[in-house]
C-alpha positions as CSV (number, residue, x, y, z in Angstrom):
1,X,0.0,0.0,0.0
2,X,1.0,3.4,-1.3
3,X,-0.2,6.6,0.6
4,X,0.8,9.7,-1.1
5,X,-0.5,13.4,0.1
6,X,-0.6,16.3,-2.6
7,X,-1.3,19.9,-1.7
8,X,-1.0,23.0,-4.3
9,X,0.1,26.1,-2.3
10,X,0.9,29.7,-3.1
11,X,-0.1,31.3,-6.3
12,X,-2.4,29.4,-8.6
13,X,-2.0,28.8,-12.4
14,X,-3.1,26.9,-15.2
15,X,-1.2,23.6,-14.9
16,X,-1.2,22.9,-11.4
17,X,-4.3,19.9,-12.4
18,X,-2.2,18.7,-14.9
19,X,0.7,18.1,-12.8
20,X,-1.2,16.1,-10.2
21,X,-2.7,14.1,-12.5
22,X,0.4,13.2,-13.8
23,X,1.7,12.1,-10.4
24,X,-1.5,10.0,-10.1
25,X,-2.0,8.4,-13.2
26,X,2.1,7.5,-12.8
27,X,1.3,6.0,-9.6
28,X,-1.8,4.3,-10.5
29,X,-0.4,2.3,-13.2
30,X,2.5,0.8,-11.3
31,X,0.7,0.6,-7.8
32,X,-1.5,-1.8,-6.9
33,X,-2.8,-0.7,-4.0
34,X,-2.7,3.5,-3.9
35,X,-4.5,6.0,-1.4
36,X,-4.1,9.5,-3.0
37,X,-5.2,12.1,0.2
38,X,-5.5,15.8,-1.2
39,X,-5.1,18.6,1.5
40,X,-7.4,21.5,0.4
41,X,-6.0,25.3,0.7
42,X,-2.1,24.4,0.5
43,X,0.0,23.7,3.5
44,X,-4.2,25.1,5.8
45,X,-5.1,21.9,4.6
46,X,-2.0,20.5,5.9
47,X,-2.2,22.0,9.0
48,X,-5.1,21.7,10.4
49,X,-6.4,18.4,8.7
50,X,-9.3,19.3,6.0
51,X,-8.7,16.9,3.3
52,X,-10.7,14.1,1.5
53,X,-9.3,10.8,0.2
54,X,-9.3,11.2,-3.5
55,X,-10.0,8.9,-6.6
56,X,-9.2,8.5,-9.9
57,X,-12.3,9.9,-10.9
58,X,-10.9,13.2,-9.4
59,X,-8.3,13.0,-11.8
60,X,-10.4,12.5,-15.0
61,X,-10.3,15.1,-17.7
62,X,-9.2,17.4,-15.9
63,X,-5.2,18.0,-17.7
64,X,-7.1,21.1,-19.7
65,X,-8.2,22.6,-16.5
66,X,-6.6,25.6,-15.4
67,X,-6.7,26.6,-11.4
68,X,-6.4,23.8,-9.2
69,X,-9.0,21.4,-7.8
70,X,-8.1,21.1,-4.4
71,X,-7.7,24.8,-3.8
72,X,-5.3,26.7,-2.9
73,X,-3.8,29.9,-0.4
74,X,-0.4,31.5,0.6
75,X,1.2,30.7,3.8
76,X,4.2,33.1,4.1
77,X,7.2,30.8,4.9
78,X,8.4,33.3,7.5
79,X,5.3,32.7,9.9
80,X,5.9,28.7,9.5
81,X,7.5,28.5,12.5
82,X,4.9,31.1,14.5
83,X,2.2,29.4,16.4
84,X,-1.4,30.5,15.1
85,X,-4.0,32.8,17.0
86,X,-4.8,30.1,18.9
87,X,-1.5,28.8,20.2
88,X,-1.1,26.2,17.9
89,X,2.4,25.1,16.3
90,X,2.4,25.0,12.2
91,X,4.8,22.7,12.2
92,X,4.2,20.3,14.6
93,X,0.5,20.2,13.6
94,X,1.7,19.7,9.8
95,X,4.1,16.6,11.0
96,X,0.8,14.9,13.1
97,X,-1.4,15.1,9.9
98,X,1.1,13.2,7.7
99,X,2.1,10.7,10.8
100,X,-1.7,10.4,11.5
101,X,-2.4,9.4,7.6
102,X,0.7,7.4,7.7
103,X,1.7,8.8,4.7
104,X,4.6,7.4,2.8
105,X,5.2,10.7,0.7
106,X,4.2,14.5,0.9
107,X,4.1,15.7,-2.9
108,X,4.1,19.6,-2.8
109,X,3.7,21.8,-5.9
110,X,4.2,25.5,-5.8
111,X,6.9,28.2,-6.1
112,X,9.6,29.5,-3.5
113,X,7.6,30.0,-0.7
114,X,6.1,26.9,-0.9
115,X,9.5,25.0,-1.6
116,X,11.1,26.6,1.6
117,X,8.1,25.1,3.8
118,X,8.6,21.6,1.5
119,X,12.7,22.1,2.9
120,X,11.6,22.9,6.0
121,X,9.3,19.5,6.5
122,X,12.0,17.8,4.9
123,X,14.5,18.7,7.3
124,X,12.0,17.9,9.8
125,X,12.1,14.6,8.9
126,X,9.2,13.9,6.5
127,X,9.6,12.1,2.6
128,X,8.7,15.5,0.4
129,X,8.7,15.4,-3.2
130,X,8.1,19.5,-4.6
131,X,7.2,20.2,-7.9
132,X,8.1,23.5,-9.3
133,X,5.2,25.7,-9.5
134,X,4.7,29.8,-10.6
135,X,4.3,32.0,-14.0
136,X,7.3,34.0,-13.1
137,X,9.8,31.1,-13.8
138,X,12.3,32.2,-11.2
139,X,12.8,28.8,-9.2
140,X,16.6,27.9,-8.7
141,X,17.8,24.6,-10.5
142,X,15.1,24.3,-13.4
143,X,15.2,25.7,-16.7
144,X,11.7,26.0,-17.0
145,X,8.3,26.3,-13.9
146,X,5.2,25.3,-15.0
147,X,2.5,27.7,-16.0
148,X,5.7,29.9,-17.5
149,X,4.4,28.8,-21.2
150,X,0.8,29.5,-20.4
151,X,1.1,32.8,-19.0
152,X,3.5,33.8,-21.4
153,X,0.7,33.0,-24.0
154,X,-1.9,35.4,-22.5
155,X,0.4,38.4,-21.7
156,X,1.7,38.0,-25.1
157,X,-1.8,38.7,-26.7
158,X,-2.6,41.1,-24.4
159,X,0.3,43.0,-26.4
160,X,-0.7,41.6,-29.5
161,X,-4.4,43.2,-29.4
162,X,-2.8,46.3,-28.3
163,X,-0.9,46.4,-31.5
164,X,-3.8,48.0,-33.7
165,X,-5.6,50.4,-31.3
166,X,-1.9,52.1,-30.9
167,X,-1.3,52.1,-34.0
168,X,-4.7,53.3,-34.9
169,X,-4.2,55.9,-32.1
170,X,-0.8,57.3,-32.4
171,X,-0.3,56.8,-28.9
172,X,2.1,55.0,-26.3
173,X,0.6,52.1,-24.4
174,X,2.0,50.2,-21.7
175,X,0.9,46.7,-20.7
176,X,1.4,45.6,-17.3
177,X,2.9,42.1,-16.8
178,X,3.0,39.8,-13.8
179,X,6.1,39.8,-12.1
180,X,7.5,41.5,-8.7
181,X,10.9,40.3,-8.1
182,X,12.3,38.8,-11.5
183,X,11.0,40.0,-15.2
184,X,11.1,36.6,-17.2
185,X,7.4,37.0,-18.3
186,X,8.1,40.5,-19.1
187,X,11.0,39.6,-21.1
188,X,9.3,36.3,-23.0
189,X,6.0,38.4,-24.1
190,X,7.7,41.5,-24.6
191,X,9.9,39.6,-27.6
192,X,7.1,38.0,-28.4
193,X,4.8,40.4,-28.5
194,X,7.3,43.1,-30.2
195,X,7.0,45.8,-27.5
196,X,9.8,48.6,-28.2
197,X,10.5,49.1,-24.5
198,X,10.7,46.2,-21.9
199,X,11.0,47.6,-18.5
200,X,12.3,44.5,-16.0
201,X,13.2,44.7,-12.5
202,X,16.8,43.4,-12.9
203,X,17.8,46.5,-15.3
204,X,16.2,49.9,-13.1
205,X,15.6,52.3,-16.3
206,X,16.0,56.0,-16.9
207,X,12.9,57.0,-17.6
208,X,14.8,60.1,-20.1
209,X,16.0,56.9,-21.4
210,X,12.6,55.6,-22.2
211,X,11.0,58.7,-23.1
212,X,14.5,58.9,-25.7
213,X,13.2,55.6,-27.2
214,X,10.1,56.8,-27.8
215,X,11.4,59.9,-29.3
216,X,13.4,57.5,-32.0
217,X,10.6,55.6,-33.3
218,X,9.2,58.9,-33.8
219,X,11.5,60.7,-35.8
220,X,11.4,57.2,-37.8
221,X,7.9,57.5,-38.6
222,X,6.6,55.2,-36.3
223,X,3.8,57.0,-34.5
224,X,3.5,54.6,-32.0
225,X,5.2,53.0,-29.2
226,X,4.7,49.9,-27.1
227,X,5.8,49.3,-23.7
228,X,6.0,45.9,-21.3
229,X,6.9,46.8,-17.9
230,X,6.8,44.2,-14.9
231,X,5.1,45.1,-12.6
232,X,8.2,45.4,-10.3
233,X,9.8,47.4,-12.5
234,X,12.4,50.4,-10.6
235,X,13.9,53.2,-11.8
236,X,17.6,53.5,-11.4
237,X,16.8,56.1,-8.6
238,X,14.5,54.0,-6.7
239,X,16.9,51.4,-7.2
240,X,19.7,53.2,-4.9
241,X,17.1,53.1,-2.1
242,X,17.0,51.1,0.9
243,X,14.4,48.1,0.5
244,X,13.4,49.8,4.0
245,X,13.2,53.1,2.1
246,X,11.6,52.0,-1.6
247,X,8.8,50.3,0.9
248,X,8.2,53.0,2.4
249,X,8.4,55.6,-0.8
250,X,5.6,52.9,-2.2
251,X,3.2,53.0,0.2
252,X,3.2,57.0,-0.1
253,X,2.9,56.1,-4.0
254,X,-0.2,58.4,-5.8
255,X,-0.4,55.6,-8.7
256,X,-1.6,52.3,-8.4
257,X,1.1,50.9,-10.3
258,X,4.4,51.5,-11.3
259,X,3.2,51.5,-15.2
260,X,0.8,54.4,-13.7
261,X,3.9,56.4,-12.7
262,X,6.0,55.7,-16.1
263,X,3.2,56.6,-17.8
264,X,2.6,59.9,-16.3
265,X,6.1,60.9,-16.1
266,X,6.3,60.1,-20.4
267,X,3.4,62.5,-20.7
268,X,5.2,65.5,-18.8
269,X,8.2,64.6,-20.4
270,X,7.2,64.1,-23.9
271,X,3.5,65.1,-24.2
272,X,2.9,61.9,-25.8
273,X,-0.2,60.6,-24.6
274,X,-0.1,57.4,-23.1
275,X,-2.6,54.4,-22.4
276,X,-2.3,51.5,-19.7
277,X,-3.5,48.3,-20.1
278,X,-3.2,45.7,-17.0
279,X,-4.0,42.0,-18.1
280,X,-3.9,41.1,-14.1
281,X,-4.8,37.8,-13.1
282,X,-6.0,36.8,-16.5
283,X,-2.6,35.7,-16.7
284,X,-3.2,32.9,-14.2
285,X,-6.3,31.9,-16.1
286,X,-7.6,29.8,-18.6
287,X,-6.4,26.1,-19.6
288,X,-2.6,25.4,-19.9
289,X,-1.1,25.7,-22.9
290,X,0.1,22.3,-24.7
291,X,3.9,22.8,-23.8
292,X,2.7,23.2,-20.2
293,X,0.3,19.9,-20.4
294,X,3.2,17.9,-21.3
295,X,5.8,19.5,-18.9
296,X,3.2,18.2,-16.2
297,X,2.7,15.2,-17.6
298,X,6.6,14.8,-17.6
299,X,7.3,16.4,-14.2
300,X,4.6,14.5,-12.6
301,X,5.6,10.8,-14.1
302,X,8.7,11.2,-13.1
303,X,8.0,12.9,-9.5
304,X,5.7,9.3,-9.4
305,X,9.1,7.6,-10.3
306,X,10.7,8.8,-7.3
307,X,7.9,7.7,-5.1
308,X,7.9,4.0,-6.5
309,X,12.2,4.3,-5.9
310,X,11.4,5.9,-2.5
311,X,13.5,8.6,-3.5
312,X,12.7,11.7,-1.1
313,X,13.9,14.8,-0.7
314,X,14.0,16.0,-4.3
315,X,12.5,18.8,-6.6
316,X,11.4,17.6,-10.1
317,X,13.5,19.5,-12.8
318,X,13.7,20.1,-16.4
319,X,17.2,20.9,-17.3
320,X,18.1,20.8,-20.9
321,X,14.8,19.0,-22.4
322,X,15.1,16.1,-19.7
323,X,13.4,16.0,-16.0
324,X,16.0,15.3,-13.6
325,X,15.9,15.2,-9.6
326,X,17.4,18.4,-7.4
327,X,18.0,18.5,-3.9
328,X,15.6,20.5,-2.1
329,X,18.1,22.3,0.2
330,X,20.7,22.7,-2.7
331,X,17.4,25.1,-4.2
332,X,15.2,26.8,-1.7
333,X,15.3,29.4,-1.1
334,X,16.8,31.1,-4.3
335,X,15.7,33.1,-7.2
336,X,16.9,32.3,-10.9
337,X,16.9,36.1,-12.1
338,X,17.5,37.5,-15.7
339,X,20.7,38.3,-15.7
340,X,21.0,42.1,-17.4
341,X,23.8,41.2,-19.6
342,X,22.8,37.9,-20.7
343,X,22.8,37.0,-24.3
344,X,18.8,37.2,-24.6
345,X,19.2,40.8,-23.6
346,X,21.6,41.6,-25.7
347,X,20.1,39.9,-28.7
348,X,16.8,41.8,-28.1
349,X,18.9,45.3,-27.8
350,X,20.2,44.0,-31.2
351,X,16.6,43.9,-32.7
352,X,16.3,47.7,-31.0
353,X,14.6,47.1,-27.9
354,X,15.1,49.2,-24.9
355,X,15.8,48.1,-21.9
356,X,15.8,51.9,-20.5
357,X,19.2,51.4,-19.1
């Protein structure tokens, strides 16, 4: 008898389904007796035992289904180890559900915050298996996260529908992407959507720089501009604050965004009038795109490989086109950023993009 727990925790996105069902239907096929118990809300469920015993109806049709059907919340790793308004210890209270089920494995899929809490019960003794979860691809010792692709896909039509109205317009837009630390999705749709300025948070900008690019396509006849900024984006200013100080400079900030701020300071720059669209959460949404159905499917058969080899202690990888296993404490707790002088920047500055650097 196998007796695997799965929880989805954090952020949601489109191909969190798709990767349980892949650890399931792995299982299922090479176990002959398998008890699958999924924790509802993330590491609540965990904690303070709401979950159901699952079956493989629950895992029928659903690898086009975008969100996640157990549900999901953020826990903020940092309270882990605070005891809730009623006294009780996270932890400890985590550690009696899986002893109580007499789990074999924990399989945990989700992004940083979520891997540090799968380290933490790992060093606390219990079989983990994480599986590497967010839209902002910036989990240490993968290539690629999924829900990247299928995010990607909707921020990159988001600038793709802009494309006519600014050009029917004459004006500047910006489109707002996902992404508060780290500016992969920014970067990815940006190319692919052909926005002229890509505003990241790895590379603060000057926003005379920006309003410069702008000023180029002009004089080139090209009476529009487009503009992806993260929604983390800084300016270089900003960027020589304190994180003590920038928090406290954005709580006291009069837009609601930082594509908001950009966007007024092009207009009393330039005069240029200026439009901002925010996609928001759409980006979580929808069904996940097919590269993301079969980075599940892979990621999940082989975190299902692990459990039959009773190989714990691991985060399911793709590195270089094939899934590989990763120590968990080699990886939490780090962020793959875009590195500012990597060669996919400076290819895109070859095709003319600004980085407003």
């Amino acid at each position: 008898m196998k007796r695997i727990g799965i929880l989805t925790s954090g952020g949601d996105c489109q191909a969190l389904n798709a990767a349980m069902r892949g650890v399931v239907k792995s299982l299922s096929n090479n176990v002959d007796e398998l008890e699958i118990y999924g924790f509802y809300e993330g590491y609540k469920g965990l904690i303070y035992g709401n979950y159901r015993l699952l079956t493989s109806k629950d895992f029928s049709g659903i690898l086009t289904v975008g969100g996640t059907i157990l549900g999901t919340s953020r826990q903020p790793f940092k309270l882990m180890r605070t005891p809730d308004a009623n006294g009780l210890d996270k932890v400890e209270a985590m550690k009696s559900t899986y002893h109580k089920l007499r789990l074999n494995c924990l399989v945990i899929l989700g992004g940083n915050g979520t891997q540090k809490t799968a380290n933490l019960l790992r060093e606390e003794g219990l079989n983990v298996i994480h599986l590497p979860k967010t839209i902002d691809n910036d989990i240490w010792g993968t290539d690629i996260t999924f829900g990247f692709y299928s995010a990607v896909n909707i921020a990159t039509d988001a600038i793709d529908c802009i494309h006519t109205t600014a050009a029917s317009h004459n004006r500047v837009f910006i489109v707002e992407v996902m992404g508060h630390k780290v500016g992969w999705l920014t970067l990815y749709a940006g190319i692919a959507g052909g926005a002229d300025i890509i505003l990241i948070p790895e590379i603060p900008y000057d926003i005379n720089k920006v309003v410069e690019a702008i000023g180029r396509r002009s004089k080139a006849g090209k009476n529009f501009t487009i503009l992806a900024v993260a929604e983390g984006a800084i300016s270089k200013e900003d960027a020589q604050l304190s994180k003590k100080d920038y928090k406290e400079k954005l709580k006291k900030r009069k837009y609601p965004s930082v594509s908001y701020e950009v966007a007024a300071q092009i207009e009393a720059i330039s005069g240029n009038e200026v439009r901002v669209t925010v996609p928001g959460h759409t980006q979580r949404g929808g069904s996940p795109c097919p590269y993301d159905r079969v980075l599940c499917t892979r990621l999940g058969a082989a975190a299902g490989q692990l459990i039959l080899d009773e190989d714990y202690g691991y985060m399911v990888a793709m590195i270089n086109g094939e899934t590989k296993k990763v120590p968990l404490g080699d990886v939490a707790g780090k962020l793959k950023m875009v590195e500012p002088d990597s060669k996919m920047i400076q290819e895109a500055k070859l095709m003319g993009i600004s980085f407003g650097d």
